[in-house]
PADRENMAR-922994 format. One record per residue (C-alpha): residue in three letters; y, z, x. Coordinates in steps of 0.02 Angstrom, whole numbers, plus 50000, padded with zeros to 5 digits. Layout:
<sites>
ALAYZX...
</sites>
This chain:
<sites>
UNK466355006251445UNK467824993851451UNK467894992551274UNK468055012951261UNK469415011551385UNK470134999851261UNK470175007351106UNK470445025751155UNK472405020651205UNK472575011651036UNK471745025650935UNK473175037951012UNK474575024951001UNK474085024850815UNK473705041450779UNK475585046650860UNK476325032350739UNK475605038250572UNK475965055550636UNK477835053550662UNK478035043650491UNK476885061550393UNK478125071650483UNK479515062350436UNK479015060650264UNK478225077150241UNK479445087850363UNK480635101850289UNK481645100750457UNK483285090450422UNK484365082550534UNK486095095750509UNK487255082750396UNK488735090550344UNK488645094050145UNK489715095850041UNK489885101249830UNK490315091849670UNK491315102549569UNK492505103949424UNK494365100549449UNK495865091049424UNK496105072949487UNK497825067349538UNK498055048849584UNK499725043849674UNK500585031249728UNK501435032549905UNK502405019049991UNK503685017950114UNK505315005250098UNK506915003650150UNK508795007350054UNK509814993649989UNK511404990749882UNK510914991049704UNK512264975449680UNK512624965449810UNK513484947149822UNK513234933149951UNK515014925949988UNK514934906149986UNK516324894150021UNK516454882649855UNK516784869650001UNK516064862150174UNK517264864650300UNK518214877650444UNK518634897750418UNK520574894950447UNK520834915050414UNK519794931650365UNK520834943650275UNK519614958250285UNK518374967750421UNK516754973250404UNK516414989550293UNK518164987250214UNK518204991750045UNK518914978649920UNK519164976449748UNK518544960649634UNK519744945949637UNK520404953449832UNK520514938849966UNK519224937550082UNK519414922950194UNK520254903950178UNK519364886550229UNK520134869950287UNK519004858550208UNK518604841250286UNK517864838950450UNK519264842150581UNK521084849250563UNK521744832150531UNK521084831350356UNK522334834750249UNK521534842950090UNK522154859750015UNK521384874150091UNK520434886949991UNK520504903149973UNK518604912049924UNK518974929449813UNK517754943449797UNK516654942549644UNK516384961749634UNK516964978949687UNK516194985649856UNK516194988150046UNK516184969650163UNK514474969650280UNK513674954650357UNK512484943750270UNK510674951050283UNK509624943850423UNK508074929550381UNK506974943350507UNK507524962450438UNK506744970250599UNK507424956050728UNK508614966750855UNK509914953350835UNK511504959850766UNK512144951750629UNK514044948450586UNK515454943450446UNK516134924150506UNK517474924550600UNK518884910850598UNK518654892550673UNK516534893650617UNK516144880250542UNK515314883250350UNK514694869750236UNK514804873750049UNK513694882749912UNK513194867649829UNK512634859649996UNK510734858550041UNK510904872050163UNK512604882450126UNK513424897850269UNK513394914350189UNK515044920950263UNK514814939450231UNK514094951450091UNK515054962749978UNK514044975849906UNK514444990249768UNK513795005949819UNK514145016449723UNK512135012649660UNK510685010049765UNK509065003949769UNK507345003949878UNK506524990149906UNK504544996149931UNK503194981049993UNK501744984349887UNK499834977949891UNK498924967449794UNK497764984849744UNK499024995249699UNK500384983249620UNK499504985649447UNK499675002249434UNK501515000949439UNK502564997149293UNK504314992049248UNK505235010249213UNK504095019149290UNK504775036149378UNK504705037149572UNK505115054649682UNK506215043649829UNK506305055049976UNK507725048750121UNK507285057050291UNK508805055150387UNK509875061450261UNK508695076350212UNK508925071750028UNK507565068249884UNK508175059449744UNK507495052449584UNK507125035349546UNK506505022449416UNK505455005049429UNK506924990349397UNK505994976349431UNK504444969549485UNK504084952449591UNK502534943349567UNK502894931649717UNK501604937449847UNK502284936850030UNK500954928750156UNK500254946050177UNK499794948249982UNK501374961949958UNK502374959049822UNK504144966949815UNK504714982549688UNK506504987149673UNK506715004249633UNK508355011249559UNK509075027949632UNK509645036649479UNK510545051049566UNK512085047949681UNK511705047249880UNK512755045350032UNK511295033150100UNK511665017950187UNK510815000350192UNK509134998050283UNK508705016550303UNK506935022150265UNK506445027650103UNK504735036450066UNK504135033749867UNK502945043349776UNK502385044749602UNK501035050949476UNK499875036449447UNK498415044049313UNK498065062749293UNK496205069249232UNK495925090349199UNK494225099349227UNK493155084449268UNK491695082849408UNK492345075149565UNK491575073649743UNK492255070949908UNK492345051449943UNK491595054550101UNK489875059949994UNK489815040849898UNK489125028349964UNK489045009849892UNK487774997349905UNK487814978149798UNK489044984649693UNK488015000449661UNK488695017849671UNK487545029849726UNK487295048949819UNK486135058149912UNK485705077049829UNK485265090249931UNK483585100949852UNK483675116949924UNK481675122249858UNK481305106149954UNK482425104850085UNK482325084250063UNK483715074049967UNK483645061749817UNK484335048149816UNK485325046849627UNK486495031449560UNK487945036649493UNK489535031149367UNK491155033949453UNK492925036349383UNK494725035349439UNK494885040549640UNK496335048849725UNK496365048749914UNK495185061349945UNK494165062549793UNK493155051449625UNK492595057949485UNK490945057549452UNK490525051549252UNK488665054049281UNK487535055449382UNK487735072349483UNK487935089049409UNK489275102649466UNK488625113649604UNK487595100749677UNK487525098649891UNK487665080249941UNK487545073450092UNK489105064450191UNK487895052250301UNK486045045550252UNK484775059250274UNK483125056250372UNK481975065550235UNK482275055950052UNK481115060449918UNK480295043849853UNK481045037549693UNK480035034549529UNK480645015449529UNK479955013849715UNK478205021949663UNK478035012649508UNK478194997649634UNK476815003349735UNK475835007549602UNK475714989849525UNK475734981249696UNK474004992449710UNK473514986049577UNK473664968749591UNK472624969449735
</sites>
């Protein structure tokens, strides 16, 4: 009698096991996934990236000597021409040296602005030297930038780009440049690329504005441009691929069975919202965005069983 009472609970505990895993395998009732359709289109891959405005030439202003800003002839956002006089240093020390002062001239044409600061987004306002500073020379170890003269009449954005999409770009490229607070869009072309990775793996792009533009310095500057273009090919949402030890695989949607298949898959170039799809899936077909509950057993899984059965 004690041994009935025993095995009747383990009978049912068993027989509601087996019977959840027939359902579940045999079921046409699906957990509601969204779905969604490969089908045939056009894939456009872009490059966006936001940076900031600045002169396209620009000079740091260096005393050829160590020594004391005696007089500035200019003020900031003056314009000057090249050879003008910018500012004179007593070299030596103190005032009782004796040597000939110098005068520093402006190498180029443009408007006077203080040197840029070592933290672009610090709040602390920068400014052209002012007289009795104290600058030590260019060919020092660590030499004063006095101020910055900058032409522009041509200017440039400066875009911080990742170590991902840095080898899509290339030198002469075309960029759409789009300035906000001026309300203008501009054209623009790739002038040079740096390969020296900042600590978080960005590397700089200057970008040449090719139009004219009443922009100033350090504004924001949104850059777009047409990476790779493919016509009439088989793309899915990215939300339907899924990715597994480097495998690329989806989950098709039988309607006569109402149970999906699971189905590797070859992908192609991706644009933010969709990949193309080089085999694999067929237009038309439903995939699912999240793993579905009822997957139809593959042939590689069976064959498994098969000689596993087998072998015993």
């Amino acid at each position: 009698m004690k041994l009935i009472k025993i095995i009747i609970p383990i009978i049912i505990i068993l027989a509601i096991y087996y019977g959840v895993k027939l359902y579940n395998r045999y079921s046409v009732i699906e957990v509601e996934i969204e779905k969604v359709k490969a089908e045939r289109g056009d894939i456009d891959v872009e490059f966006n990236e936001t940076g900031y405005i600045e002169p396209g030439d620009s000079r740091n202003i260096y005393s050829p000597v160590s020594g004391t800003i005696s007089e500035v002839y200019i003020n900031e956002g003056d314009n000057v021409k090249e050879g003008d006089k910018l500012v004179k240093i007593q070299p030596g020390m103190s005032a009782s040296d004796k040597f000939i002062p110098v005068e520093v001239k402006s190498p180029i044409s443009g408007v006077v602005m203080p040197c840029a600061k070592e933290d672009r987004y610090s709040d602390d306002k920068s400014a052209i030297k002012s007289p009795g500073e104290r600058v030590t020379g260019q060919t020092d170890y660590n030499p004063t930038c006095i101020m910055k003269v900058a032409n522009m009449e041509k200017m440039s954005v400066i875009v911080n780009v990742n170590e991902i999409d840095i080898l899509k770009i290339k030198k002469g490229m075309k960029m759409d440049i789009t300035v906000d607070a001026i309300n203008k869009k501009v054209k623009g072309k790739v002038n040079s690329i740096s390969f020296s990775s900042s600590y978080s793996k960005t590397y700089p792009v200057k970008i040449d504005i090719i139009e004219k533009i009443e922009a100033l310095p350090n504004m924001t500057a949104r850059v777009k441009a047409l990476i790779e273009k493919k016509k009439n090919v088989i793309k899915i949402p990215i939300s339907a691929l899924f990715s597994e030890n480097y495998a690329d695989y989806v989950y098709i949607y039988n309607p006569a069975t109402k149970k999906a298949r699971k189905a590797n898959v070859t992908i192609g170039i991706r644009s933010d919202m969709y990949i193309e799809i080089l085999n694999g899936v067929k237009e038309g077909n439903e995939l699912y965005t999240d793993k579905p509950l009822n997957i139809i057993e593959e042939e590689n899984d069976k064959i498994r069983k098969n000689n596993k059965k087998l072998s015993i």
